[in-house]
C-alpha positions in Angstrom: 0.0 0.0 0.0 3.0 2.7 0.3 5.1 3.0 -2.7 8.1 5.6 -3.5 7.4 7.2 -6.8 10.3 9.6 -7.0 12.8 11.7 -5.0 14.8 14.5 -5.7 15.9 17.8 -3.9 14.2 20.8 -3.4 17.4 22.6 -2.8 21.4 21.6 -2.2 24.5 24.2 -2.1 25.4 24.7 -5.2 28.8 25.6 -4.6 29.8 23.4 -1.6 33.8 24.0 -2.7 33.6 28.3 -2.3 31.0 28.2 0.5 29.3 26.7 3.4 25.9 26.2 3.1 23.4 23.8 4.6 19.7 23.8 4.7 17.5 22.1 7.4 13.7 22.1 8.5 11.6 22.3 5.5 7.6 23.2 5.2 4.9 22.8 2.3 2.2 24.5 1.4 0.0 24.4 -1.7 -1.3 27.0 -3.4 -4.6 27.7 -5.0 -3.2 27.8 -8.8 -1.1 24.6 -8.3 2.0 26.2 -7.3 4.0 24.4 -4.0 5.9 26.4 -1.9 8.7 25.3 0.3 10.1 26.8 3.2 13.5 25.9 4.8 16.3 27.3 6.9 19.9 27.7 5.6 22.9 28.8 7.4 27.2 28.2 7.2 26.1 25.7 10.1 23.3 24.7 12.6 24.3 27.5 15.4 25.7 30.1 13.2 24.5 33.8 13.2 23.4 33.9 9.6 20.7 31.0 10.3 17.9 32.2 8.3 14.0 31.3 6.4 14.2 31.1 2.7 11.4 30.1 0.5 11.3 28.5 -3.0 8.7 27.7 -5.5 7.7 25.2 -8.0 5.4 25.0 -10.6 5.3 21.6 -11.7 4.3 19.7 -8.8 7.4 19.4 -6.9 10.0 18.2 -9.5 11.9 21.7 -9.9 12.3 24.6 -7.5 13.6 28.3 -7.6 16.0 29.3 -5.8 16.1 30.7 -2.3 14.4 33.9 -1.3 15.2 35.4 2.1 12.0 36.4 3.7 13.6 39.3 6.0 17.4 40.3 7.5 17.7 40.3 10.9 18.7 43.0 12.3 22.9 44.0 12.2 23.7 45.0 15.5 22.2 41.9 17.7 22.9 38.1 18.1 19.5 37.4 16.4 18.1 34.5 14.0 14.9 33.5 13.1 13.1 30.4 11.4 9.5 30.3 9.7 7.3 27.6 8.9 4.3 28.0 6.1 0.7 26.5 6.3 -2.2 27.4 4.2 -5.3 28.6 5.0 -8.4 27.5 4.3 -9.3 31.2 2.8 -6.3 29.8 0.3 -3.8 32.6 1.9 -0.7 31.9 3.5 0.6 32.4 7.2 3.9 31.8 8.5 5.2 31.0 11.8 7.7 32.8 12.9 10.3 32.5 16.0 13.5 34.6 16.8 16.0 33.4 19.2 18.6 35.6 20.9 22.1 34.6 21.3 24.0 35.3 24.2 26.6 33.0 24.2 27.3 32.6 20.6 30.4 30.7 21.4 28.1 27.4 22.8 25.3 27.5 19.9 21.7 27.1 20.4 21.2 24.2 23.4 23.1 24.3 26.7 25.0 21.1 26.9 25.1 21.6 30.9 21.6 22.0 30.9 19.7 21.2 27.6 18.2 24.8 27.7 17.7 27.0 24.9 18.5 30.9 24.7 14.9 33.7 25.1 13.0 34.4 22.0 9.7 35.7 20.7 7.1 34.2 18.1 6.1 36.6 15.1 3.5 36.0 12.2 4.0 36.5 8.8 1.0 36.5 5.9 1.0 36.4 2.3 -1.9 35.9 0.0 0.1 34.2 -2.8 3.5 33.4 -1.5 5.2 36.0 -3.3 4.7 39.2 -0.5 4.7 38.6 3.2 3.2 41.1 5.2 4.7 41.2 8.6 5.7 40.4 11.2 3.1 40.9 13.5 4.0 40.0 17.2 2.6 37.6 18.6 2.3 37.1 22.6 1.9 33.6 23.9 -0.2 32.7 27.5 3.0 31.7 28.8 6.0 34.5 28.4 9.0 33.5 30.9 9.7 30.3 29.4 11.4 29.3 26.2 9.1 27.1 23.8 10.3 24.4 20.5 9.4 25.3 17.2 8.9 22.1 15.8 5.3 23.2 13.9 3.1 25.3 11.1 0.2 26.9 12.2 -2.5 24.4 11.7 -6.3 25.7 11.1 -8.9 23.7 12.5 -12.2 22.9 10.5 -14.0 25.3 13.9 -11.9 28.1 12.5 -9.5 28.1 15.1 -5.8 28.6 14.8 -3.5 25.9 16.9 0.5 26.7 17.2 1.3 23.2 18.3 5.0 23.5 20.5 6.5 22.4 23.4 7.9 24.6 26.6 11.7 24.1 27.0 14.2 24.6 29.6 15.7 28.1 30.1 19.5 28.4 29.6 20.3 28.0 33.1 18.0 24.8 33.1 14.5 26.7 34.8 11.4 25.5 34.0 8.8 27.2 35.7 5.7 25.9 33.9 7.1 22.2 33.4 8.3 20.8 30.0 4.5 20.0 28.6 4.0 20.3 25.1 1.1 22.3 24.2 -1.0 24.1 21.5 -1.5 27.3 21.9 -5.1 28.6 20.1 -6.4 31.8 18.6 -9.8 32.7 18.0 -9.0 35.4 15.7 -6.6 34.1 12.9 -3.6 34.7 14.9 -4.1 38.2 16.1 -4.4 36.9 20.2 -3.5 33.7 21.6 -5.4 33.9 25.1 -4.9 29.9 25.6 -3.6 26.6 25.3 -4.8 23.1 24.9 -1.8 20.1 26.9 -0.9 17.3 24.7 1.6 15.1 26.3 3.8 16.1 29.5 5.8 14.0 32.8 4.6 14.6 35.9 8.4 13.7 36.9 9.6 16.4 34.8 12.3 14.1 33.0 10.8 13.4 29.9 10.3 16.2 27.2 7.7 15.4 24.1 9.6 16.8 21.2 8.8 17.7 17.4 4.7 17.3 18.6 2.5 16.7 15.3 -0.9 17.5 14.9 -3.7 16.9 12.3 -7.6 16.9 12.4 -9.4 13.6 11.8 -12.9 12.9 10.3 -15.8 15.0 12.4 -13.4 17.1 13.9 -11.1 15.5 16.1 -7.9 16.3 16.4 -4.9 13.8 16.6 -1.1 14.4 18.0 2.2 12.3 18.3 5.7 13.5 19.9 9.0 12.2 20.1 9.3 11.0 23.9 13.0 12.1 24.7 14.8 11.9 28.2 17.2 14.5 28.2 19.3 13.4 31.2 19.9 10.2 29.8 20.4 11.4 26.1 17.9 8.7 25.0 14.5 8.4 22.9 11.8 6.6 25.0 9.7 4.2 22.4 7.3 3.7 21.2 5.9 7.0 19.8 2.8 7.9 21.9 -0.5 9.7 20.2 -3.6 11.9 21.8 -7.0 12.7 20.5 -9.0 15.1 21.6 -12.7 15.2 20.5 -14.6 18.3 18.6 -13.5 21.5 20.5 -12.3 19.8 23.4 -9.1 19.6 25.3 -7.1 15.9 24.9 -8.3 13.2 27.1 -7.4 10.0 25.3 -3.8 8.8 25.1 -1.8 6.0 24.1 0.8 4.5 21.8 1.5 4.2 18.5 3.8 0.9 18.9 6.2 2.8 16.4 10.0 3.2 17.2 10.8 6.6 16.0 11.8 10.1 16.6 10.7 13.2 15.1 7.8 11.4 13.6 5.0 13.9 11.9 1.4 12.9 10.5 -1.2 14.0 7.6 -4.5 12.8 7.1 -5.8 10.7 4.3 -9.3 10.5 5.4 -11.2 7.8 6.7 -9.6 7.9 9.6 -6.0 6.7 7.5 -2.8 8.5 8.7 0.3 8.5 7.2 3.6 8.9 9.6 7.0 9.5 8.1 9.7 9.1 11.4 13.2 8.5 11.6 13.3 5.0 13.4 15.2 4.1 16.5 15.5 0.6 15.5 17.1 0.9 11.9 18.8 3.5 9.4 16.4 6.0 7.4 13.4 7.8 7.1 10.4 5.4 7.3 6.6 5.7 6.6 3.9 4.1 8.5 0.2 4.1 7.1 -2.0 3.5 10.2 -6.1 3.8 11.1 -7.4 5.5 14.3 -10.2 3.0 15.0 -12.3 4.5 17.6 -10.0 5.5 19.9 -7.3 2.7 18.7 -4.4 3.4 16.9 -3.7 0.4 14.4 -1.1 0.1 12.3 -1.4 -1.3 8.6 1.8 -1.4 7.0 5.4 0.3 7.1 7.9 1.1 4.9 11.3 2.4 4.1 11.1 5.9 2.6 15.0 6.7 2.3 17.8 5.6 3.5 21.1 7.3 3.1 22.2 7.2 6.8 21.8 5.8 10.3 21.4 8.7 12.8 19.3 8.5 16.2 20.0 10.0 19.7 21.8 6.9 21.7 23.0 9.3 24.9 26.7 8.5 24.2 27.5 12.6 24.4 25.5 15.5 26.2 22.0 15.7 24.6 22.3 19.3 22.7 25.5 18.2 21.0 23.7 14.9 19.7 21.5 16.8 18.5 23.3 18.8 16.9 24.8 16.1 15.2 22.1 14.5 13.5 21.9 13.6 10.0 18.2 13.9 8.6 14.8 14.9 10.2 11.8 17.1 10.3 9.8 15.6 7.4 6.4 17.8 6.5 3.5 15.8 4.2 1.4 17.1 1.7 -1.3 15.3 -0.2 -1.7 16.8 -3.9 -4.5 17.1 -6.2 -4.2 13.8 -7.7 -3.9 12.3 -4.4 -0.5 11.8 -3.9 1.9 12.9 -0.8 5.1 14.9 -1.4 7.3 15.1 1.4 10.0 17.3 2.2 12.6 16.4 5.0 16.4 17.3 5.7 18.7 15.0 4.8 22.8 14.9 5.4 24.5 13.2 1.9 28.3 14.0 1.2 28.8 16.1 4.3 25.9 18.6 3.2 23.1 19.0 4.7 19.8 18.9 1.9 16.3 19.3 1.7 14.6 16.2 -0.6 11.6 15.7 -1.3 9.2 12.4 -1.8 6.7 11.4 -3.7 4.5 8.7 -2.4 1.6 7.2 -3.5 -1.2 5.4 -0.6 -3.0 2.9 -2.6 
């Protein structure tokens, strides 16, 4: 039932022997005239100051793409970078969301190794209404302001009309965490202009364990389905399996359980009828994998799995600190789209000849 069509890349350095490019993070988005736009991060390296959002288009379905646009500069005279990721509305505009993280002490990178904390920042929103002008960015103020939070997500619009920022609350440099490390969704009623609230996914009443790179998508009569990546950062190792949440029409997320998948960084689209699709970097092998699976009830089954690609064999297995592990990893992040004719292209970052790519998919869900 999962076959690979294709692959190719969506963008590599093109001139890897004058200059040090890599690219990490992508997002899709489709746009009303056919057009798919991809947004990814690029930078000399994964902690350097020049770490960046760029966007690329292509208009014919995924096979060729333009090349880079910057969406802003940061600013000269601070230790500032920023990342985006693109969603489409159902009004067929587009919103970005947008994060910038302040660096004061550019001489460790972005995670704490003492403490597997992450430097302040603040979220932003950008809007375009064909991919080619953003308008922005608008600030935006979270519930919770005196804790760091994960961007691991797109803004994601619910069939209610409401607007979920699905993320997770991090340690502070020096290790704080006032609020605990659940991973949440924060929710606006007004497209993104106010986010007054927040519905809890997954957390650890111990306070060990953080969910990481949460996933959301709606299911049939609006309910609303989530998995995480279930990481202990003391220990430098993934907990498996992957576990999932639903949460009925409007309501906050009462059911929980596990997906019996093996994986990190795993990330979900809808199919319909209640089918998911998962594309996860596996704990228990090399590559990126996919997983087609039904939500029966309340059940999570799987049907059949898959390997995607498989140019490398990279997991967290707590043999350094946990940031510089991270750090270190060779492919992730994955984003799903179904297309009109009912196939999935996926974008994910890949690491092949010591640079670090965005490929795409195409896969086709018979």
């Amino acid at each position: 039932m999962l076959e690979l069509l294709d692959t190719g890349l969506i963008y590599r350095n093109p001139q890897p022997a004058r200059k040090s490019i890599h690219a990490w993070h992508p997002t899709l988005a489709l746009l009303d005239n056919g057009d798919l736009m991809a947004a990814y991060d690029l930078a000399e390296a994964i902690a350097a100051v020049d770490y960046g959002t760029y966007c690329a288009r292509s208009t014919d379905g995924g096979v060729t793409w333009s090349e880079p646009v910057r969406f802003f500069e940061d600013r000269e005279d601070e230790e500032v970078n920023h990342t985006v990721r693109i969603s489409r509305l159902a009004d067929g505009t587009l919103i970005g969301a947008g994060h910038r993280r302040y660096s004061y002490h550019p001489e460790v990178g972005g995670w704490n190794p003492e403490t597997y904390g992450v430097e302040p920042g603040e979220w932003f929103v950008l809007r375009s209404v064909d991919g080619t002008d953003w308008k922005g960015p608008e600030a935006m103020v979270p519930p919770i302001s005196d804790q760091p939070y994960e961007v691991c997500h797109a803004f994601f619009e619910t069939s209610d009309g409401r607007l979920l920022m699905p993320t997770g609350l991090l340690r502070t440099w020096e290790g704080e965490a006032p609020h605990g490390l659940k991973t949440i969704a924060l929710v606006s009623h007004d497209k993104g202009k106010t986010w007054p609230d927040y519905l809890h996914l997954f957390d650890d009443p111990e306070g060990a364990l953080i969910h990481h790179e949460v996933s959301l998508i709606e299911l049939s009569e609006g309910r609303l389905l989530a998995v995480a990546w279930p990481f202990n950062a003391t220990a430098g190792r993934t907990l498996v399996p992957v576990p999932y949440a639903i949460a009925p029409p409007g309501g906050e997320f009462t059911v929980r359980g596990s997906t019996g998948i093996p994986g990190e960084t795993t990330k979900l689209l809808s199919l319909g009828d209640d089918r998911v699709l998962c594309l996860m970097r596996r704990t228990d092998g090399p590559g990126l994998w996919a997983v087609l699976a039904q939500i029966r009830g309340d059940e999570w089954v799987n049907l059949e799995e898959a390997p995607m690609w498989q140019g490398s064999d990279s997991r967290m297995l707590g043999q350094a600190d946990a940031a510089t592990e991270l750090a270190a990893l060779h492919f992730g992040f994955p984003n799903l789209l179904r297309l009109p004719d009912g196939d999935v292209l996926a974008a994910f970052w890949c690491r092949e000849d010591c640079i670090h790519n965005i490929r795409w998919l195409r896969i086709r869900v018979s």
